[in-house]
Structure formats: C-alpha cells, structure tokens
C-alpha positions as CSV (number, residue, x, y, z in Angstrom):
1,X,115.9,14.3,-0.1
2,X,118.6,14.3,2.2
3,X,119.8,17.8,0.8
4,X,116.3,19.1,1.7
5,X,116.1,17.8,5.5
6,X,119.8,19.5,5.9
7,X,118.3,22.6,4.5
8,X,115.5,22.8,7.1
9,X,117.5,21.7,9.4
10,X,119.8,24.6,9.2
11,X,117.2,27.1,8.7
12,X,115.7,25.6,12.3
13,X,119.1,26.0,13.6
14,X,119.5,29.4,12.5
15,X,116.3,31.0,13.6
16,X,116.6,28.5,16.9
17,X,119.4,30.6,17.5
18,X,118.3,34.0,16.3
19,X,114.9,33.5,18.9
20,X,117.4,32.4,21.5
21,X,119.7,35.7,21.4
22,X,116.8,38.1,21.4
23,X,115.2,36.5,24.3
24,X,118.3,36.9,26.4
25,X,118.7,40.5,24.9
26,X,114.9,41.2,26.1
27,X,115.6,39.3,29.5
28,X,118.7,42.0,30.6
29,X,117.0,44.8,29.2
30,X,114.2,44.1,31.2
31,X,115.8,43.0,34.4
32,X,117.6,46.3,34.1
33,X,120.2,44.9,35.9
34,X,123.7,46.5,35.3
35,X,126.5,44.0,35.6
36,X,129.2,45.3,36.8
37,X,131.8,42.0,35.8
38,X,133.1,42.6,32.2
39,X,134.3,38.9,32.0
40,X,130.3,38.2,32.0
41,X,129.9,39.9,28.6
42,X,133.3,38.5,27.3
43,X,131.5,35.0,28.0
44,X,128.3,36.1,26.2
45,X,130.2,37.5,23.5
46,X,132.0,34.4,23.1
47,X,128.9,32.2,23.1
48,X,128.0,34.4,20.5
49,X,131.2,34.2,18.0
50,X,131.0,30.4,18.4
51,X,127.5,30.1,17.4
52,X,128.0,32.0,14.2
53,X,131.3,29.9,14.1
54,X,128.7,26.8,14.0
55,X,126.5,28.4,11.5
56,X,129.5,28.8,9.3
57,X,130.8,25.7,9.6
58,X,127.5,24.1,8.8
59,X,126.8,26.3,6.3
60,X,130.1,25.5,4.3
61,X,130.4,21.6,5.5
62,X,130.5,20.3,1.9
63,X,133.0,22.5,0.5
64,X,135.0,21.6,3.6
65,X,135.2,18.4,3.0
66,X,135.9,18.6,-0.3
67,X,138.9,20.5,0.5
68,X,140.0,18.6,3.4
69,X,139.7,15.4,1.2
70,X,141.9,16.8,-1.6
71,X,144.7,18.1,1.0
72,X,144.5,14.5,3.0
73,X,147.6,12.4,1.9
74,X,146.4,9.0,0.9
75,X,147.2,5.9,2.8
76,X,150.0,3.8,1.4
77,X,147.3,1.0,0.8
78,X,145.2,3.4,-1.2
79,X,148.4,4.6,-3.4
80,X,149.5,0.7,-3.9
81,X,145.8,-0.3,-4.8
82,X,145.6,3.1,-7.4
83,X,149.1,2.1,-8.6
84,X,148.1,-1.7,-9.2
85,X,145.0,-0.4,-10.9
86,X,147.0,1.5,-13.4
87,X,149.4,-1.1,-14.0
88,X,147.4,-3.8,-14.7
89,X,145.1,-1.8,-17.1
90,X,148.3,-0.6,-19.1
91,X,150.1,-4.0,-19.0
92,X,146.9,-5.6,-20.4
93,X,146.6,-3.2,-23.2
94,X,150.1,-3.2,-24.4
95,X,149.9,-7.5,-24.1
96,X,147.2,-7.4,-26.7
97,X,148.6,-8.4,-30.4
98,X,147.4,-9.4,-33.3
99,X,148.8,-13.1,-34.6
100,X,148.6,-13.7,-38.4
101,X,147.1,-17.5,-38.3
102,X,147.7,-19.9,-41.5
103,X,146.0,-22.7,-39.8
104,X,143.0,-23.6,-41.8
105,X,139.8,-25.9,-41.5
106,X,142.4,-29.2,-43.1
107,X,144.7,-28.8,-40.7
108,X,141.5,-29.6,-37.7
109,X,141.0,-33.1,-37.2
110,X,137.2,-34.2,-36.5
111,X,134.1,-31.8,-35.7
112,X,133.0,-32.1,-39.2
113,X,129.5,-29.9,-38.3
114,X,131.4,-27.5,-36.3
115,X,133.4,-27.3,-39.5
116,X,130.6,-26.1,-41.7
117,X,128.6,-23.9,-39.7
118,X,132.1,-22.4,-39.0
119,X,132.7,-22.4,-43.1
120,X,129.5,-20.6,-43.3
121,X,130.3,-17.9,-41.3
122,X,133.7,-17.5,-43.3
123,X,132.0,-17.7,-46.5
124,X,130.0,-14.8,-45.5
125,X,133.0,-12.6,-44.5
126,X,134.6,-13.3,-47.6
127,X,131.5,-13.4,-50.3
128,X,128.8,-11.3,-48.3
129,X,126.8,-10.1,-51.0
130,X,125.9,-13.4,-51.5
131,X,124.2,-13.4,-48.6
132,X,122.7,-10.1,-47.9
133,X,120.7,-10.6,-51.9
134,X,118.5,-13.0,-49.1
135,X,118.8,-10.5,-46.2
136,X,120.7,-13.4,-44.2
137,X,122.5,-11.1,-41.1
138,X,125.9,-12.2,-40.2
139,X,125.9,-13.3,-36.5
140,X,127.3,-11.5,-33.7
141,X,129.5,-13.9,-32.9
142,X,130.4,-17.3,-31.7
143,X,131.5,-19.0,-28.7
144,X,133.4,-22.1,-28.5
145,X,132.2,-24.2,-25.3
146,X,134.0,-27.3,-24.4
147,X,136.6,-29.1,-21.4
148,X,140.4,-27.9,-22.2
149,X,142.5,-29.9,-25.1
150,X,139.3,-30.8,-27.5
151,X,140.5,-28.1,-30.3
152,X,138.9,-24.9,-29.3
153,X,141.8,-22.4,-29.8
154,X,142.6,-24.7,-33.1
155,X,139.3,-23.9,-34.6
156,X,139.7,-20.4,-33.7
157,X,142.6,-20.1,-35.7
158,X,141.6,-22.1,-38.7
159,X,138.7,-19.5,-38.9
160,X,141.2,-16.5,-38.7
161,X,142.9,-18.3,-41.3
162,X,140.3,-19.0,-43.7
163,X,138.5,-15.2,-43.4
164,X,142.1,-13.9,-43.6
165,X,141.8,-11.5,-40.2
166,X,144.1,-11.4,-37.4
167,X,144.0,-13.7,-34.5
168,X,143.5,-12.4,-31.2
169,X,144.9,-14.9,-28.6
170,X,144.1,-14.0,-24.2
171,X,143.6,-16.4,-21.6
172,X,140.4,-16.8,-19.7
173,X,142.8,-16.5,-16.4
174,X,144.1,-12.8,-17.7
175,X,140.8,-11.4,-17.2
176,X,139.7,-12.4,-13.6
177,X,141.1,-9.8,-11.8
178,X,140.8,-9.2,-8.0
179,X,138.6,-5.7,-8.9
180,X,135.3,-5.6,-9.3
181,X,134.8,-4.5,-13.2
182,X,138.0,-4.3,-14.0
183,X,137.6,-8.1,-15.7
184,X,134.6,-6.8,-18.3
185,X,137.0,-3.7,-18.6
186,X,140.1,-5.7,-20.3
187,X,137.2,-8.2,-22.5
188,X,136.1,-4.2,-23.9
189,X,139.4,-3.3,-24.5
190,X,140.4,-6.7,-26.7
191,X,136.9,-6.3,-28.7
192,X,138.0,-2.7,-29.1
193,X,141.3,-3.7,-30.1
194,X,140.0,-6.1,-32.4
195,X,137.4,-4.2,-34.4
C-alpha cells in the first residue's frame, strides 16, 4: 500500500512541477518583458536542474539506498554481534557428539513404571513389526520432567543403551542464548544431528 501512495505521490510531484514551469513560461511570454540580467535566467535555469535533480532522486530513492547501505562500513558493534553470531552457531555444531551408552535399565535404581513404559518404547525400536501387525505408532518422543539429581540423564542413557543408538548429551544452559531464535536454532541442529 505504501508503494502505491509513493507512486501517486510522485506522479503529483511531477505534474505539480510540469503545471508550475508552464505557467511561468506563459507568464513571461505574456508580460513580454525582456530581461535584460542574464544571472536571472541562470537562477531559473538552476531552479530548473534542481527540480529534475529532485525527480531523479525520488525516482531512484530505493536503489539508492540499497547502494549506500552496501558501501556503508558497519559499526564495530554490528561486526562483533555478526562475528559472535557465527561463532556460536559453529562452536555449537562442532560440540555435538555422539556417546556410545552401556548403561542399561539394571543399572537405574527405583522408577519401576518409568522403567516399563520406557521398556516399551525400546521394545518397539528393537522388534517393531511386532507392533505395527496392531497398527500401534511409535511416539514422537519423550520428555523427562523432574528437579535436578532424581536420574533423568541416567534413564536417558539406559534407553540409549537398551535400543543400541547413540547418546546425545547438551545442557539446557547451552541453548539460551542472548539472540532471539538462535536457542530453537541449536535444539534443530542436535535433532538434525541426531536423526
């Protein structure tokens, strides 16, 4: 909508300014008055180079910019924040390894139903035709909730160690980041990495 109302707005401009030089060239041919100054018509002249100066200007203002922005040198902040950006995304990728796991289910201690709906989902990994016969879907996925120290990394392992898949280990502090996105970017990139 914007790109419309500039449109008009330059083709008001633009015959504003056409109207305007063909009245004053009406008015002295009329008044028949001969100036006899030259620097008057050096004035008009100029008034007359700058307006289609304008016209240009305005008519090219978005390529302008464009160019102007890509010859600008950035700030220093803006080449620290790009440089940051980069580093953190190419530290986090190269961080992110596999761990071969040979904890299983004996080695946890307690949450005996935890256990089994865990053993399930194993048993399906391993043995899933036995499943799909009953069209039983495999779930996405499963999240461990709990306060810190009751055995949720444990049980994590002794899954990757029962299904026999690698073990993909990040702290929730590595993805909070002080970018907006750039958080949900590094939880893509270690689902990516583990698929």
């Amino acid at each position: 909508m914007s790109q419309d109302s500039n449109n008009k707005n330059i083709k008001l401009m633009f015959m504003s300014a056409t109207v305007l030089i063909i009245l004053f060239l009406y008015t002295i041919y009329k008044s028949s008055v001969h100036i006899q100054n030259s620097s008057y018509y050096l004035g008009i002249g100029f008034l007359f180079i700058l307006l289609i100066f304008a016209l240009v200007l305005r008519l090219n203002e978005n390529k302008i910019k464009k160019y102007l922005s890509k010859n600008r040198l950035n700030s220093s902040f803006e080449n620290e924040l790009q440089k940051t950006k980069e580093k953190d995304t190419s530290d986090f990728s190269s961080n992110i390894q596999a761990v071969s796991s040979n904890i299983s289910f004996k080695d946890v201690a307690g949450i005996g139903e935890v256990k089994e709906e865990l053993e399930e989902i194993v048993d399906f990994l391993n043995e899933p035709n036995k499943y799909l016969k009953y069209d039983i879907k495999l779930p996405k996925g499963v999240l461990l909730v709990g306060p810190p120290g009751v055995g949720k990394t444990l049980i994590a392992r002794a899954v990757a160690g029962e299904a026999d898949v690698p073990f993909f280990y990040q702290s929730g502090a590595s993805f909070v980041q002080i970018y907006v996105g750039m958080g949900a970017k590094k939880v893509r990139e270690l689902f990516a990495k583990a698929k």
